[in-house]
C-alpha positions in Angstrom: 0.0 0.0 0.0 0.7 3.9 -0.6 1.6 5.9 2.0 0.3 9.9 2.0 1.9 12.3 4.0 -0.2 15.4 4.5 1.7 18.5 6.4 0.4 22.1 7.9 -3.3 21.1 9.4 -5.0 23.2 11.3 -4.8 22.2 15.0 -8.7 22.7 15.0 -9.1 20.1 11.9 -6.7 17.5 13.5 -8.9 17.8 16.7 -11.8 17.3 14.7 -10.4 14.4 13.1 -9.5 12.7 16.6 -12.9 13.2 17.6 -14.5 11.7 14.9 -12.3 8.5 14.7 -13.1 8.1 19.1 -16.8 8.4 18.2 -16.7 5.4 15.6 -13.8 3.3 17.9 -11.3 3.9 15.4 -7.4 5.1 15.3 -6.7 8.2 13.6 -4.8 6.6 11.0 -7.9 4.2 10.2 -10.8 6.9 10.3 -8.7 9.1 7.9 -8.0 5.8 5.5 -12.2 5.5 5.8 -12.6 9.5 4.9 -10.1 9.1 1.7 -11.8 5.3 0.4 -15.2 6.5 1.1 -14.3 10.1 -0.9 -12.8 8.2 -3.8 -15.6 5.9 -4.1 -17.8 8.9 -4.5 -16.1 10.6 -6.6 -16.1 7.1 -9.1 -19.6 6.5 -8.2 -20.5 9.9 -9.6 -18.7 10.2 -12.5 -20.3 7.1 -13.2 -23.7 8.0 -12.7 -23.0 11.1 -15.1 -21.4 9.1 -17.6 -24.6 7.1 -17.7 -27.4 9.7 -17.9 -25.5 11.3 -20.8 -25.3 7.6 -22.5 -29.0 7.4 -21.7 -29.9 10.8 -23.1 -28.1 10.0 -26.4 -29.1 6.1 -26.8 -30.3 5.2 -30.5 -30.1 9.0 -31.8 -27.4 9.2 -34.8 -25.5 11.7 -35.5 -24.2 13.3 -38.6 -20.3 13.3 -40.1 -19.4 16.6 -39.2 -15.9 16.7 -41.1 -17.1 18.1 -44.2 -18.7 21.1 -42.5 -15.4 21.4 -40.3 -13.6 21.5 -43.8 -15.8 24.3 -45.2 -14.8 26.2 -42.0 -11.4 25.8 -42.1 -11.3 27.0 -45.8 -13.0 30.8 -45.5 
């Protein structure tokens, strides 16, 4: 596994941090490894879900070659 190093937190933050692992019975080391999987599984979840509505919102619609209206463009 990766390590991450992360430097200058507030005092406030890492307080809030400590906190929050005593409250779920966790080390600091293991609540903030559950923040950052949790957060990345968001963000893929997400991305995921957009990718999909824009799939849905274009299934079976066709589309035109554009090139040849690109070309006429490029030549004025």
């Amino acid at each position: 596994m990766r390590q991450v190093l992360v430097r200058n937190l507030h005092a406030k933050v890492v307080s809030k941090l400590k906190l929050r692992a005593r409250q779920h019975r966790r080390s600091l080391q293991e609540e903030l490894r559950e923040i950052l999987e949790h957060a990345a599984k968001q963000n893929t979840a997400a991305a995921r879900a957009s990718v999909d509505q824009v799939r849905k919102m274009f299934a079976g619609r066709t589309f035109h070659d554009s090139s040849e209206l690109i070309r006429r463009d490029r030549a004025r």
